[in-house]
VONU-10494 format. One line per 2 residues: number of its first residue (from 0); their letters; for each residue x, z, y negated of C-alpha. Coordinates in nm, 2 decimals. Layout:
BEGIN
NUM	a	X/Z/Y ~ ...
This chain:
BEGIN
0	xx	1.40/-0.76/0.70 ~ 1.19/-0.62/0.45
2	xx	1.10/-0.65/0.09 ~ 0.99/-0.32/-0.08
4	xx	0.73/-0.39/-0.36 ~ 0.53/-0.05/-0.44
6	xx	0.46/0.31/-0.41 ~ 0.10/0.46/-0.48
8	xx	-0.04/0.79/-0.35 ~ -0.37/0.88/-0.34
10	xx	-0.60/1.03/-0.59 ~ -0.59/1.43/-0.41
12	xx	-0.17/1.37/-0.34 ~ -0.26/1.39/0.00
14	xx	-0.15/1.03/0.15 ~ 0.14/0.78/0.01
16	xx	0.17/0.43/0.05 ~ 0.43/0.17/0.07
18	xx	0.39/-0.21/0.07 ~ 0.63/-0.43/0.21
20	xx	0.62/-0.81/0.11 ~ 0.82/-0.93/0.36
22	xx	0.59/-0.79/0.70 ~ 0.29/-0.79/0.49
24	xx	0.22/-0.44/0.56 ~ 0.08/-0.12/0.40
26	xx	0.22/0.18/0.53 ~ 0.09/0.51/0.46
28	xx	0.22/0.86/0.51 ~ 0.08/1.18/0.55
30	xx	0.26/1.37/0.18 ~ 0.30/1.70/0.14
32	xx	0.29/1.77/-0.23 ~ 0.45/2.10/-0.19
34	xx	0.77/2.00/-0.09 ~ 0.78/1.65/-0.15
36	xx	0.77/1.52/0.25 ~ 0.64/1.24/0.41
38	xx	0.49/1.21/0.80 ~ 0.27/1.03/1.03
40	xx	0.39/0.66/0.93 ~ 0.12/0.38/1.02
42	xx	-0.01/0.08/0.90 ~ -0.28/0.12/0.66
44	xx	-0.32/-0.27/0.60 ~ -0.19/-0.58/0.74
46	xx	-0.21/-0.88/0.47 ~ -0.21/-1.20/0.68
48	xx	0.03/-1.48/0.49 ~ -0.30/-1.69/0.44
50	xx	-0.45/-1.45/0.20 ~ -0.11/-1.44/0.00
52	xx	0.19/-1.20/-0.03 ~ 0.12/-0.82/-0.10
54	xx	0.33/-0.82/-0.49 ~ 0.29/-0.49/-0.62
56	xx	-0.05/-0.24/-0.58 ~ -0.21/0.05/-0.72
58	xx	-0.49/0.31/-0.66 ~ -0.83/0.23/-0.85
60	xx	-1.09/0.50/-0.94 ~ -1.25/0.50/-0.62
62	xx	-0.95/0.55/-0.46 ~ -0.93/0.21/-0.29
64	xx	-0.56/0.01/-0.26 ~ -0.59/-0.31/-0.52
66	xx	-0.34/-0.52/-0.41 ~ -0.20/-0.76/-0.60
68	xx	-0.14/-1.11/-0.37 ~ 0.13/-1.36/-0.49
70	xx	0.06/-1.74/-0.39 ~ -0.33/-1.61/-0.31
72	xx	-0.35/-1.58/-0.69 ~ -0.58/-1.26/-0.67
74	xx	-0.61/-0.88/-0.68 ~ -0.77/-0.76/-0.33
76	xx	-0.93/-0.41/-0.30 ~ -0.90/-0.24/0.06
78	xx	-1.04/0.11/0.19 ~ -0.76/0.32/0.13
């Protein structure tokens, strides 16, 4: 089961990401801005259910993920 909660790419276009609530993951993907495709899914992050729930994210100026972390009542900023 899964609970889709965001979409962010990086600054250059280069890499998208996806968070999923339910598996507390970050997946990103490989994006090819020229034709819209993605490839090479991973895990970028794994948000352990201590810290909170991964509710939403974006990309900050220095490119890092801010995450956004219901029930943990804070914004978290990983290496992106």
């Amino acid at each position: 089961m899964s609970l889709f909660n965001g979409i962010v790419w990086a600054k250059d276009k280069s890499t998208m990401y996806y968070i999923d609530t339910l598996t507390g993951k970050i997946k990103a993907f490989d994006f090819d801005n020229s034709n819209a495709r993605i490839s090479n899914e991973r895990v970028a992050v794994e948000i352990s259910n201590s810290m909170g729930f991964g509710d939403g994210f974006s990309i900050e100026e220095e490119d890092m993920l801010c995450v956004d972390l219901w029930n943990g009542n804070s914004v978290v900023r990983f290496i992106s």
